[in-house]
C-alpha positions as CSV (number, residue, x, y, z in Angstrom):
1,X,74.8,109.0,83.7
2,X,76.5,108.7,80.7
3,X,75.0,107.9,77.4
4,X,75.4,105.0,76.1
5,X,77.3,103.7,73.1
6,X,75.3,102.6,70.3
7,X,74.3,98.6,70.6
8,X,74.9,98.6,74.7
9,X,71.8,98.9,77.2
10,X,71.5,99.1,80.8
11,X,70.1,95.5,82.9
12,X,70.1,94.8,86.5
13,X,72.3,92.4,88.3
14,X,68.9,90.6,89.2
15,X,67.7,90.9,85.6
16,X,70.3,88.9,84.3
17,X,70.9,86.4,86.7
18,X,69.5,83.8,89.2
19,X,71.0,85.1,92.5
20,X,70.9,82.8,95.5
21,X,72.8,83.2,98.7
22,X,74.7,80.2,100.5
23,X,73.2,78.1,102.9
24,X,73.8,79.0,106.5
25,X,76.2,77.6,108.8
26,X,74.9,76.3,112.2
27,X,75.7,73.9,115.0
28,X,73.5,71.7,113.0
29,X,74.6,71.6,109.5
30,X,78.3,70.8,111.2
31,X,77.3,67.9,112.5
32,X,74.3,66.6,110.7
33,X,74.5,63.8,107.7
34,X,75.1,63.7,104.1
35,X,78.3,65.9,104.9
36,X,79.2,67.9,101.7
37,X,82.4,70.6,101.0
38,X,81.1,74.1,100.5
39,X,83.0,77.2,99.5
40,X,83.5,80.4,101.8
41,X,84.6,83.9,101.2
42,X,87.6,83.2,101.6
43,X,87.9,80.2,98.9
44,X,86.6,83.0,96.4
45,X,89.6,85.2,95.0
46,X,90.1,87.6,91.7
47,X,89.7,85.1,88.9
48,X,90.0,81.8,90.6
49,X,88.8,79.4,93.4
50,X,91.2,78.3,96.1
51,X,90.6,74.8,96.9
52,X,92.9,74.9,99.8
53,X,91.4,73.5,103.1
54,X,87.6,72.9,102.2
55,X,85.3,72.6,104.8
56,X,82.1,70.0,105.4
57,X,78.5,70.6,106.5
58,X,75.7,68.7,105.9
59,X,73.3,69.2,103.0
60,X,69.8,67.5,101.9
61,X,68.7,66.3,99.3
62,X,66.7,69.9,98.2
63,X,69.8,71.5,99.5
64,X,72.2,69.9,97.0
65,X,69.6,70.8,94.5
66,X,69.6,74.3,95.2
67,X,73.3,75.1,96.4
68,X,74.7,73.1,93.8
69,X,77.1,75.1,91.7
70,X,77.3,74.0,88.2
71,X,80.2,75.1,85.0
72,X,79.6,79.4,84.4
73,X,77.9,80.3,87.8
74,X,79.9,83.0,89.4
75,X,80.3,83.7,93.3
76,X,80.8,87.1,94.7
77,X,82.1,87.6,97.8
78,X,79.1,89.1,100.4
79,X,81.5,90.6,102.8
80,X,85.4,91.5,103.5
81,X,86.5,92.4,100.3
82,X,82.7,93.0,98.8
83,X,82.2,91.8,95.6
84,X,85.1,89.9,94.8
85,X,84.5,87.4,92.6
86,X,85.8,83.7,90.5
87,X,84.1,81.6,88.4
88,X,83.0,78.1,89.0
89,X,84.3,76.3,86.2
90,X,83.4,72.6,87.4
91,X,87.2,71.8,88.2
92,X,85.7,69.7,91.3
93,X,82.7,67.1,90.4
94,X,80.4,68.7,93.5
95,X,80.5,71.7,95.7
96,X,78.3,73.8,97.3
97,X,78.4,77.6,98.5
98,X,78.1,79.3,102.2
99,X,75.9,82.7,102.9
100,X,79.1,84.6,102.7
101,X,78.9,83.9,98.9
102,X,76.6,85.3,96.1
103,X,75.6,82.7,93.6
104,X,75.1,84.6,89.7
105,X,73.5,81.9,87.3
106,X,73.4,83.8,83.8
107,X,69.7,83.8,82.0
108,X,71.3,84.2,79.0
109,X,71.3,87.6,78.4
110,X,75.1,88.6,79.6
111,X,78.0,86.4,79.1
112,X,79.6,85.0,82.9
113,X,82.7,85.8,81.7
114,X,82.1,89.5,80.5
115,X,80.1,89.8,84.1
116,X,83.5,87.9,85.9
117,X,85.6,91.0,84.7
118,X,83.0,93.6,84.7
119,X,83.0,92.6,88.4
120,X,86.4,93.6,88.8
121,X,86.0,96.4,86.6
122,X,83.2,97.5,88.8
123,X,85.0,96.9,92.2
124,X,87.8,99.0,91.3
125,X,85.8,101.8,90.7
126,X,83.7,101.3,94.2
127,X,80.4,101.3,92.3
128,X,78.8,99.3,95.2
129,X,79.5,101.7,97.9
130,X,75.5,102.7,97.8
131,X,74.8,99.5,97.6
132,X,76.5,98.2,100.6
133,X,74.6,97.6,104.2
134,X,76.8,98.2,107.7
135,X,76.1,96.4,110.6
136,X,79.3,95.1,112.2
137,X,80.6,94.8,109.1
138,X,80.3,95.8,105.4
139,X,78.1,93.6,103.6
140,X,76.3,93.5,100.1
141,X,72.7,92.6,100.3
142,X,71.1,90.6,97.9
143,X,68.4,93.1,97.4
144,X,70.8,96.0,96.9
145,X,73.4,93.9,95.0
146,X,70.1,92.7,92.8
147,X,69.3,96.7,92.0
148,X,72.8,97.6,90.7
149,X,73.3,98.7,87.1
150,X,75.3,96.9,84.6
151,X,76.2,98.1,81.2
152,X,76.8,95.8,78.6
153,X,76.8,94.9,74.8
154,X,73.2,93.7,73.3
155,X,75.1,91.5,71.5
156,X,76.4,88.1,73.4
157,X,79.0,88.0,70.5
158,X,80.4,91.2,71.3
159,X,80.5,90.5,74.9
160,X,82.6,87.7,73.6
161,X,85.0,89.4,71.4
162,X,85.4,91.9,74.4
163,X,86.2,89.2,76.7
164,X,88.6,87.6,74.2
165,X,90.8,91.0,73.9
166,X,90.7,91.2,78.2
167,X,92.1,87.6,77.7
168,X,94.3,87.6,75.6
169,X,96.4,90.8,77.5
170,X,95.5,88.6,81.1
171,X,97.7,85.9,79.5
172,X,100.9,87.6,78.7
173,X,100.3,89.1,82.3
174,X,100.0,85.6,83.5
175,X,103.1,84.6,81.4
176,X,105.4,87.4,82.8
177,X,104.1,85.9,86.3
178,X,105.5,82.4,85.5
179,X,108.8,84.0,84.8
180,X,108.8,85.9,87.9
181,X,107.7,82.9,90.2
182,X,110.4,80.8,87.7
183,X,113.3,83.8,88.8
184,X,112.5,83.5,92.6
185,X,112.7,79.7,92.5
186,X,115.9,80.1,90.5
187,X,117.3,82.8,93.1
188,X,116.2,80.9,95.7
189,X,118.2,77.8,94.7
190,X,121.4,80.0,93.9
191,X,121.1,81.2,97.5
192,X,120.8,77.5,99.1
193,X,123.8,76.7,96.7
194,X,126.1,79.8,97.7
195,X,125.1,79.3,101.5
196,X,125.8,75.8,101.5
197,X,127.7,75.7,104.9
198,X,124.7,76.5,107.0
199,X,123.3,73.3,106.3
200,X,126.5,71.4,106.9
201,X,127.3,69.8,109.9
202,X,131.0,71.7,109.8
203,X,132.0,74.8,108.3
204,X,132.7,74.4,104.2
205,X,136.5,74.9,103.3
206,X,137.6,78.9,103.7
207,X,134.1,79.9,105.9
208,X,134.3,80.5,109.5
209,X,131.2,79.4,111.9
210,X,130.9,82.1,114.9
211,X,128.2,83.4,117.0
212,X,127.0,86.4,115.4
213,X,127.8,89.0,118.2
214,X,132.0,88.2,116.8
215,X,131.1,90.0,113.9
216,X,127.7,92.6,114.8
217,X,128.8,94.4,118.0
218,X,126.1,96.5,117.8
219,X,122.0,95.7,118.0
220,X,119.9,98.7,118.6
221,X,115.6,99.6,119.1
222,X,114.1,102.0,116.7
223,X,112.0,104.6,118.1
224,X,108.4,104.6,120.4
225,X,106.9,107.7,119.4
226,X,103.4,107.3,118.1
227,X,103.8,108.1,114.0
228,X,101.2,109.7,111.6
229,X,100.9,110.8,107.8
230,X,102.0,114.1,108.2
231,X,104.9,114.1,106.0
232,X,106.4,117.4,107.6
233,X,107.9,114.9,109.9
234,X,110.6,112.5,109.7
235,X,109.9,109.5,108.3
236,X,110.1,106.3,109.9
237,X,110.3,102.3,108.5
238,X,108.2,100.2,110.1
239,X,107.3,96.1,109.3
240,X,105.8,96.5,106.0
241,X,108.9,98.4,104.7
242,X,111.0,95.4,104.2
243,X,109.8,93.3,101.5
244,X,112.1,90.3,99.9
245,X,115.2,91.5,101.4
246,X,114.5,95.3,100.1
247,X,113.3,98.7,101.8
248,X,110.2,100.0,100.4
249,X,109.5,103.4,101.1
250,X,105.8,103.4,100.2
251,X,103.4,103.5,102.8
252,X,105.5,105.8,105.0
253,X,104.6,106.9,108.7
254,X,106.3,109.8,109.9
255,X,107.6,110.8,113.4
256,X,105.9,114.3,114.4
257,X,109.0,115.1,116.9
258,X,113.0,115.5,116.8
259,X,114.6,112.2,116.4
260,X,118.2,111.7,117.9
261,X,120.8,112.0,115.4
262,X,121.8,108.4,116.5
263,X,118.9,106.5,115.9
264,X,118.8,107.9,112.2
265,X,119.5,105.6,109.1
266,X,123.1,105.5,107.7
267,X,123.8,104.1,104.8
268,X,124.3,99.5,104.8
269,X,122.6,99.9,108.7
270,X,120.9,96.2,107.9
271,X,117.2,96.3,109.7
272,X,115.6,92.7,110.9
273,X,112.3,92.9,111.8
274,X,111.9,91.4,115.4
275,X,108.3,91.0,116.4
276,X,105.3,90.3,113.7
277,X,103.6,87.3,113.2
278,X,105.7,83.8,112.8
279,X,106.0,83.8,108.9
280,X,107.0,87.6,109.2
281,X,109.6,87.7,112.1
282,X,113.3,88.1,110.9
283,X,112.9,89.5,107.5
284,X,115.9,92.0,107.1
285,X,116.9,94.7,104.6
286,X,119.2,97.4,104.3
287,X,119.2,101.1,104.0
288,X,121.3,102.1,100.5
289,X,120.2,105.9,101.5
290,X,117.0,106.1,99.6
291,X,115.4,109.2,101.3
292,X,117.8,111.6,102.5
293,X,116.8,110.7,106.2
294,X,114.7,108.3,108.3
295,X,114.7,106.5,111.3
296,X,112.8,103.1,112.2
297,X,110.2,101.7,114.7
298,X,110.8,100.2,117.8
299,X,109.8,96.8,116.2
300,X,112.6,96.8,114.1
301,X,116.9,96.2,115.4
302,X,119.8,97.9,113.3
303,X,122.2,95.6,113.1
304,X,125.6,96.9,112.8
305,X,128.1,94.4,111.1
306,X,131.8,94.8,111.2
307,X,132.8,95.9,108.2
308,X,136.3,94.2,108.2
309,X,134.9,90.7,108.5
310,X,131.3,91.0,107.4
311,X,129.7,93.1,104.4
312,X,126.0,94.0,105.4
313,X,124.8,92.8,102.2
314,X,126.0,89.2,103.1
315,X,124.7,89.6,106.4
316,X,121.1,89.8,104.8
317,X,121.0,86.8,102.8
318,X,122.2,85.1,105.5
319,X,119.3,86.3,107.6
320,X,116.9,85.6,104.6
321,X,118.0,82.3,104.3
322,X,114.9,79.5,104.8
323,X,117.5,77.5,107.8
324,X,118.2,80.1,109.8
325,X,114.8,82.1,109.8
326,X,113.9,78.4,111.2
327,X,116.4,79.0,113.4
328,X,115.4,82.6,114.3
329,X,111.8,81.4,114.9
330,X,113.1,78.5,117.3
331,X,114.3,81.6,119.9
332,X,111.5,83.9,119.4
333,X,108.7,84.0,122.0
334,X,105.4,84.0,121.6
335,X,103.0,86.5,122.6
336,X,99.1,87.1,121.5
337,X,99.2,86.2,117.9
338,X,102.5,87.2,117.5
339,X,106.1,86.3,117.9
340,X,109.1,88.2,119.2
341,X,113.1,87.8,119.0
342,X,114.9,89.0,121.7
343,X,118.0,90.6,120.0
344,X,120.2,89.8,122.3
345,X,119.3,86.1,121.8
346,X,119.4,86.4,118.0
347,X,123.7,87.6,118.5
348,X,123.8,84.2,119.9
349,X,123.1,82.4,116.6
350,X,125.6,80.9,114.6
351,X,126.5,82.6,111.5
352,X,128.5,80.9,108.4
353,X,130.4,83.2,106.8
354,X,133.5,83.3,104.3
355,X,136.6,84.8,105.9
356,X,137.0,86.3,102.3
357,X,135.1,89.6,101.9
358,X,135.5,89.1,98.3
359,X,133.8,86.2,98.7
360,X,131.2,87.3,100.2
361,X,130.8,90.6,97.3
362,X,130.8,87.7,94.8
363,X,128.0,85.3,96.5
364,X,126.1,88.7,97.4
365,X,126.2,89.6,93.4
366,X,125.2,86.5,91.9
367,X,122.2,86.8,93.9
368,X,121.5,90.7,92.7
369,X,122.3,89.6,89.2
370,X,119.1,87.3,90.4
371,X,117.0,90.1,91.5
372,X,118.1,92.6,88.8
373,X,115.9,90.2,86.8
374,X,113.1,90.0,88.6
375,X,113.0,93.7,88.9
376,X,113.4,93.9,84.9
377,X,110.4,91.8,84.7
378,X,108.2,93.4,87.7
379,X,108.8,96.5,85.8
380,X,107.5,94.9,82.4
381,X,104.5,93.4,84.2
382,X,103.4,96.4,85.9
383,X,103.8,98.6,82.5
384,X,101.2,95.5,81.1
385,X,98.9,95.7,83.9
386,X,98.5,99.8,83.5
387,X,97.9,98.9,80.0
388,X,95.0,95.9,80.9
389,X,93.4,98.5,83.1
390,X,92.6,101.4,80.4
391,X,92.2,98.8,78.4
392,X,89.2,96.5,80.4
393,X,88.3,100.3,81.7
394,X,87.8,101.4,77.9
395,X,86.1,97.9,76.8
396,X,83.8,97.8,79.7
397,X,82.3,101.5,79.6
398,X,81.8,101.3,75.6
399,X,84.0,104.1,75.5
400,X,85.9,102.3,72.8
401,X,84.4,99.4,70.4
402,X,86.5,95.8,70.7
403,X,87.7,96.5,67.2
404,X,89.0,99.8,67.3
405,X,90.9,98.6,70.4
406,X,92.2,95.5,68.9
407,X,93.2,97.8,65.7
């Protein structure tokens, strides 16, 4: 082990705090009295508590004593994603915790603040795989969890003033997020205005209103070979390629045999992803060429617009817009926890369209104007967060002191 900077020391998890597990659901506790809302896992996320759906068991008297969760106690997530973990910061006047959660209760030694990001600090760098138990799942006993090693200023001050600089970087990262979520809702509204005639009863002035086999002739299957990592093969988009209207070609699978010519990518093919689960089904994207060849999974259709009445680029917004993936849903069928649109049933759906492929070029780049924005900004905020990480990486080992770092 490293040695450690002057003024830090070494203290167990179960040194420094009270720990106490959740109480147990049962049959009982479900249906007994004095019905309280608990936390599970998966109320517990990086940083913060979600509050959405809380469920009910009953708790006693002695149980509210001891599973109440007061301002500063943390809760780490037993299982799943082990060791995530959020701070209760008494933004609900009573609540109580399931087994699936850790309570930490300070003793004083170790700010809950400095431990809430040396958490994350610590999860990043998988210092709890020793300490985690496998039976038909990965778990973090208490026992083990107790035992584990956590370096930390003497000082509560300094713990302080290191949790201050982590802050302070956390909120212009939160910042950049606002204007993000603020771009989105702003592009989102441009694309409702531009689109209006899909919510109107009768085409607007200038648009046309056809099935949308008049103007994509062609809907074709990507290939049903099974895929693997070795990149000596050709790769192949699947589902998670497609992300808000875009291909992303991280997280590649490749295709260890030939693939016909025809059933490679060309350049504005638009891909709509036909099966997944119902809030994934009919996202779309299209190919701009960005590997020099690919092909696509079997779950995914090309569609192949006609290029003298429809530009592919329109015929993605129009696919990513809210009405008609409500519309797309309304034809899918549904299968074991998943959906599926028959493509042949999705050329039957009504597009809205202007006859003017200018037009359409001008909707289609006010709304990349849009996202040209939001990539400026994911580009700042992922600059910031590669900066917070050797930063909380530096502050948290004692590698550097809060002052030289703040210098």
């Amino acid at each position: 082990m490293r040695e450690l900077s002057p003024g830090w020391t070494l203290n167990k998890v179960g040194d420094l705090f009270d720990m106490q597990l959740g109480k147990m659901l049962s049959k009982e506790a479900s249906a007994g009295p004095e019905q309280r809302r608990y936390l599970t896992n998966k109320n517990v996320q990086w940083g913060r508590i979600d509050f959405e759906a809380l469920n009910y068991m009953s708790f006693s008297s002695a149980e509210r004593e001891k599973f109440r969760l007061i301002p500063g106690d943390l809760l780490v997530t037993e299982g799943g994603e082990i060791g995530r973990t959020a701070m209760w910061e008494g933004d609900r006047k009573e609540c109580y915790f399931q087994k699936s959660l850790h309570r930490l209760r300070s003793r004083g030694q170790i700010d809950s603040r400095y431990m809430l990001h040396y958490m994350n600090y610590a999860a990043r760098w998988q210092m709890f795989t020793d300490s985690v138990g496998q039976t038909s799942i990965a778990h973090l006993p208490q026992d083990k969890f107790a035992e584990h090693l956590v370096a930390h200023p003497v000082n509560l001050a300094e713990q302080r003033r290191i949790v201050r600089a982590i802050d302070s970087v956390a909120e212009v990262e939160g910042g950049i997020e606002v204007s993000i979520a603020k771009l989105r809702s702003v592009r989102r509204g441009a694309l409702l205005a531009e689109l209006v005639s899909v919510a109107r009863a009768e085409p607007s002035s200038g648009w046309v209103r056809v099935p949308l086999k008049d103007v994509v002739p062609s809907a074709e299957y990507g290939i049903s070979e099974a895929l693997n990592r070795d990149v000596g093969g050709v790769p192949v988009l699947r589902m998670n390629n497609i992300r808000d209207g875009q291909i992303d070609v991280t997280e590649l699978r490749y295709c260890p045999v030939p693939v016909p010519r025809r059933l490679l990518l060309r350049r504005q093919d638009v891909l709509f992803n036909r099966t997944n689960s119902i809030d994934h089904v009919g996202k779309a994207g299209m190919w701009r060429d960005e590997l020099p060849k690919a092909t696509f999974a079997s779950y995914l259709v090309r569609l192949v617009p006609d290029l003298q009445r429809l530009t592919p680029e329109y015929l993605v917004e129009w696919l990513m817009h809210p009405l008609v993936r409500q519309r797309v849903r309304s034809i899918s069928t549904v299968a074991v926890q998943q959906v599926n649109v028959n493509p042949s049933r999705l050329r039957e759906v009504e597009i809205d369209l202007p006859v003017d492929l200018a037009e359409q070029r001008r909707i289609v780049a006010t709304l990349e104007a849009c996202d040209e924005q939001i990539r400026r900004e994911n580009e700042e905020l992922n600059k910031l967060r590669e900066l917070k990480q050797g930063l909380v990486d530096d502050l948290l080992s004692g590698r550097v002191a809060v002052s030289a770092a703040a210098a």
